[in-house]
N, C-alpha and C positions, 0 to 999 in steps of 0.2 A: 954753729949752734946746734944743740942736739934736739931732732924732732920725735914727737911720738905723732902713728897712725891711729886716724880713727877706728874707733873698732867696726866690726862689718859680720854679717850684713846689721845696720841698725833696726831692728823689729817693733821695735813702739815707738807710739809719740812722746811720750815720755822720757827714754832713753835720749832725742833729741833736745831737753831742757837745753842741755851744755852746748851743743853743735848752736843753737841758734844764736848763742851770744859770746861767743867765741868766733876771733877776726882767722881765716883761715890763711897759708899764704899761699897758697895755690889756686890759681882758678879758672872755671870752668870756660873754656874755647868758645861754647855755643849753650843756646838757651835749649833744656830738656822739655816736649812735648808730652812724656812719659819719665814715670819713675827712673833713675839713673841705675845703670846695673853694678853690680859688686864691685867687680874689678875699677868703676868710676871711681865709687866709692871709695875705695878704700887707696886711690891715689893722691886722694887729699890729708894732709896734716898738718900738725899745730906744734907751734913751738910748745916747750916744756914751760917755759915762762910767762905762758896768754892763759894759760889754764886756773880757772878761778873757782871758788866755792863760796856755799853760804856760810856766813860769819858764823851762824848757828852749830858749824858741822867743824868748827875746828877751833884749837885753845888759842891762845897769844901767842903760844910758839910753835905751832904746827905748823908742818908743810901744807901746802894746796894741796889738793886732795877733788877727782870729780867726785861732783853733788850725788848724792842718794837718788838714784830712779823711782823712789815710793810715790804713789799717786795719794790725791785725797781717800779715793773710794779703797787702795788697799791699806791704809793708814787707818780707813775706820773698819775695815774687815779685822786688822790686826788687834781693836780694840781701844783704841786711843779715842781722846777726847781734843778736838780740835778747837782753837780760839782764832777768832777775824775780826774784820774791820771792814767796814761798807765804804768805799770809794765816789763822793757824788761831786765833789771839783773837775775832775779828769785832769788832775795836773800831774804828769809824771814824775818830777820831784816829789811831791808828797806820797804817791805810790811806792817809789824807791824807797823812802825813808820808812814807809811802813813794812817794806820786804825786812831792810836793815832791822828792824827793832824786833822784829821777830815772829808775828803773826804768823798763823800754819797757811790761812787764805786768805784774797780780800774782793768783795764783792765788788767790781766795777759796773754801779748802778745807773741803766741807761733807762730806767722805769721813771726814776724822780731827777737822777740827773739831769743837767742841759743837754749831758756831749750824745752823742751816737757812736755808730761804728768807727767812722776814720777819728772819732776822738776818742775812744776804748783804746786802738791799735796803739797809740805810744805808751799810755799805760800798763799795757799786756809787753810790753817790751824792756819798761824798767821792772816789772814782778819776776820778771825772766832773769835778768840780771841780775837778781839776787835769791833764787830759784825757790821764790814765791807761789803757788799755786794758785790762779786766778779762775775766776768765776764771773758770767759775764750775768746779767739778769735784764732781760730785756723790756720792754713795754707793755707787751702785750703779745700773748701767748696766741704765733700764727707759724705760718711754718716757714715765711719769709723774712721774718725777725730772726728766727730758731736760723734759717739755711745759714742769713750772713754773718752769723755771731757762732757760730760754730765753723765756721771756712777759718776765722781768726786760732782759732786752736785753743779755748781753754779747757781747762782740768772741767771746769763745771759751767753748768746752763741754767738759769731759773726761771721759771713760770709761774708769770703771778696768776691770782686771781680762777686755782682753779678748784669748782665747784664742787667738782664731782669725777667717779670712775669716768664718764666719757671724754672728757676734757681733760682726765688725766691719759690718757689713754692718747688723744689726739695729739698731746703737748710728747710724746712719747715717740709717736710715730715720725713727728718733725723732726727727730736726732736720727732716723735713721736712711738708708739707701733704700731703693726698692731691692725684693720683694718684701721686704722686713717693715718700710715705713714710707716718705713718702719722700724723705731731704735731697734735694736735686745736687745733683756732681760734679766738680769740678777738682777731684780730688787731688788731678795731676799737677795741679798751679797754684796751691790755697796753701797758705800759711799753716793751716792744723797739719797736712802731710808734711812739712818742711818744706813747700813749694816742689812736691814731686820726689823729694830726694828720700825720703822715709818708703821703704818697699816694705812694712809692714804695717803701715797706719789702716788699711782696710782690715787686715786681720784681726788688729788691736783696737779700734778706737768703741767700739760697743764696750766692752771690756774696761775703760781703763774712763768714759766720761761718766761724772757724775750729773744725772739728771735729779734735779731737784723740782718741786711742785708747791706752791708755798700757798696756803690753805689758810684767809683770810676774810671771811662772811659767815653769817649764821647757817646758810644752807652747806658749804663747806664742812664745817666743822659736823655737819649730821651724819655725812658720808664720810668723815674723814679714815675710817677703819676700810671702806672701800677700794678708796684715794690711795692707800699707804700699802692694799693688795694685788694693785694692778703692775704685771707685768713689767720690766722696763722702769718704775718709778723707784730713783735709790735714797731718797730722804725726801722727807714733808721738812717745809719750812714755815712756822707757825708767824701767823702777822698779826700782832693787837692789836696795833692803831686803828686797822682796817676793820678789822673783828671788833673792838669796841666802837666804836662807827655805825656798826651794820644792828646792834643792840641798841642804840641810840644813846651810847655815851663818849662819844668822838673826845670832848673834854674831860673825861673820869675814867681811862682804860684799866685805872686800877679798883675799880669798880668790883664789888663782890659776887654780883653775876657776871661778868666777864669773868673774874677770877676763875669761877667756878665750872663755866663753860671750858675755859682753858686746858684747866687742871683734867679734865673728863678728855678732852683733843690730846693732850698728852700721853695719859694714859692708857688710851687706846691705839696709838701710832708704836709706844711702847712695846706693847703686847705682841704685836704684828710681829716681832721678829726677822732682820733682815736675812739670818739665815736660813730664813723658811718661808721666803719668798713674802716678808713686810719689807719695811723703810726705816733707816734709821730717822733721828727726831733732831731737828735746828732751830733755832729762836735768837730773838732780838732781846739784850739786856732794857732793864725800861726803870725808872728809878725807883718804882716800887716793887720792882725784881730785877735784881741786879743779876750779873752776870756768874757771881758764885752759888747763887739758887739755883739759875736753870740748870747749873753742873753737878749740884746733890741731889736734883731732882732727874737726874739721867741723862738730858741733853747731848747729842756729840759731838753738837756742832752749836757754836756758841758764839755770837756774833755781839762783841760789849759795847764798839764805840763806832760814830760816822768822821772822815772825817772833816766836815766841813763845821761839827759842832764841835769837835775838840780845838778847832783852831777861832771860833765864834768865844767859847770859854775862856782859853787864853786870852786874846786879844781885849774882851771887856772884863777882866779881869786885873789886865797891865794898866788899863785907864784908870779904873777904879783906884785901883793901889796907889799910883802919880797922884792923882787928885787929892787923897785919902790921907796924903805922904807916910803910909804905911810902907813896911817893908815886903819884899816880894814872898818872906817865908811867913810874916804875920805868925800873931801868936794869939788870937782871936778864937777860940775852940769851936766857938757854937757857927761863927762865919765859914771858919774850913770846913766843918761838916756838910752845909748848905754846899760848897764849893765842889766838895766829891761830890755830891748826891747829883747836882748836875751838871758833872761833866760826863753820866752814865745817859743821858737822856739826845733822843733825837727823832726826829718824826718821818717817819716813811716820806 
């Protein structure tokens, strides 16, 4: 059978999507202590027949074809407007299914989630497989959260809860090595290098990770034109729940002062410009701003549905209709409306 070689040398992590989930048939003698040189490199190959893509990147009748090396971060330099889904099951079938259908990224939320790291990693493994771009967001913004969820290799990193330039600032320094920041190294052995095998992931990885900083309380949003200045920060990610919470309407986010504080946090992260050293602007759809608002209001990052509530929707929804002996398409106008409206809703 006819093989193709990998190409060489591979220079980002990125270029790596395809090598990681692609079965090689050649394999290495001995474990590498250090990155593996070219000539290693490039003795390994893959059948023409194991080479896979995203369903996105090809019609019914196309050949395979490798996936696009575009990252998030040059996807929004190019201008594009990106749509997600927040991951807080950590079930990798539901992950894979959400790469399949077609999402640009999907938040695997270890802030509200149950899982952790070793329950992120099979996740980050089916969004690979369907050359999904994954985004990890962690608990709490420290730099031992940050070191181990960035060894995993995603496209992006989220940090909640931060206040201000100094803590955007700190959350910044944790993505990177010394003398630049503070993230401790293991670059030889860790999944985001390919496990040593990527001889350009130091080069690359400032370059090509999306740091995100999600700005979520009253004193936040005061600074947030600060926030969205500093150095290193490549989108604010706006949080209601939390923000209306911190105004003291946890039950009413859609609240006219909330609203309006919002709308002011938006348009000023806006303004920043990320080609002139601002941040671009992310949010969560919420049923009284859906997810085609945030996107005429500028948004880039556009994050509509969880999925532990789309599948909460459905499922009391399949009871309902049994019980109800209704059909599953119903012709009820004013109950479907109620039924979209919340299936957009879901709470940090």
């Amino acid at each position: 059978m006819a093989t193709v070689a990998l190409p060489k040398p591979i220079s980002s992590s990125s270029s790596l999507s395809t090598l990681r989930k692609l079965p090689l048939h050649s394999t290495l003698q001995q474990p590498f202590a250090s990155p593996i040189t070219r000539q290693q490199l490039s003795s390994l190959s893959l059948k023409t027949s194991d080479i896979k893509t995203h369903p996105r990147l090809l019609s019914s009748t196309s050949a395979a074809a490798i996936p696009s090396p575009e990252t998030l971060k040059s996807r929004l330099r190019n201008g594009e407007t990106l749509y997600g889904i927040f991951l807080l099951s950590f079930s990798p079938t539901l992950a894979e299914i959400v790469g399949l259908a077609g999402y640009d990224f999907a938040v695997v939320d270890m802030e509200h989630g149950h899982g952790g790291i070793s329950d992120a990693l099979p996740c980050l493994h089916a969004l690979a497989a369907t050359n999904t771009a994954a985004i990890l967001r962690i608990p709490e913004s420290s730099a031992t959260w940050a070191k181990k969820a960035l060894d995993l290799g995603p496209q992006g990193i989220m940090f909640p809860m931060i206040d201000g330039p100094k803590s955007a600032r700190k959350a910044v320094s944790y993505c990177h090595f010394p003398p630049n920041g503070v993230r401790g190294s293991a670059h030889t052995v860790v999944r985001a290098s390919a496990y040593g095998i990527d001889e350009g992931y130091l080069s690359n990885y400032e370059d090509e990770l999306l740091i995100m900083c999600q700005v979520e309380c009253e004193e936040g949003v005061k600074k947030i034109k600060e926030i969205a200045a500093v150095e290193g920060v490549d989108c604010i990610q706006m949080g209601p729940l939390d923000l209306s919470a911190s105004f003291g309407y946890l039950w009413d986010p859609g609240h006219k002062k909330v609203k309006e504080v919002m709308r002011s946090a938006e348009k000023a992260v806006l303004e920043s410009k990320p080609e002139e050293g601002g941040a671009y602007l992310a949010g969560f759809a919420m049923p009284h701003d859906p997810s085609v608002d945030l996107k005429s209001r500028g948004y880039q990052m556009v994050s509509g549905s969880v999925d532990v509530g789309l599948f909460r929707n459905a499922a009391v929804e399949d009871v309902k209709d049994f019980w109800k002996g209704e059909s599953l398409d119903g012709d009820d106008e004013e109950g479907q409306e109620i039924k979209n409206g919340e299936e957009k809703y879901w709470s940090e």
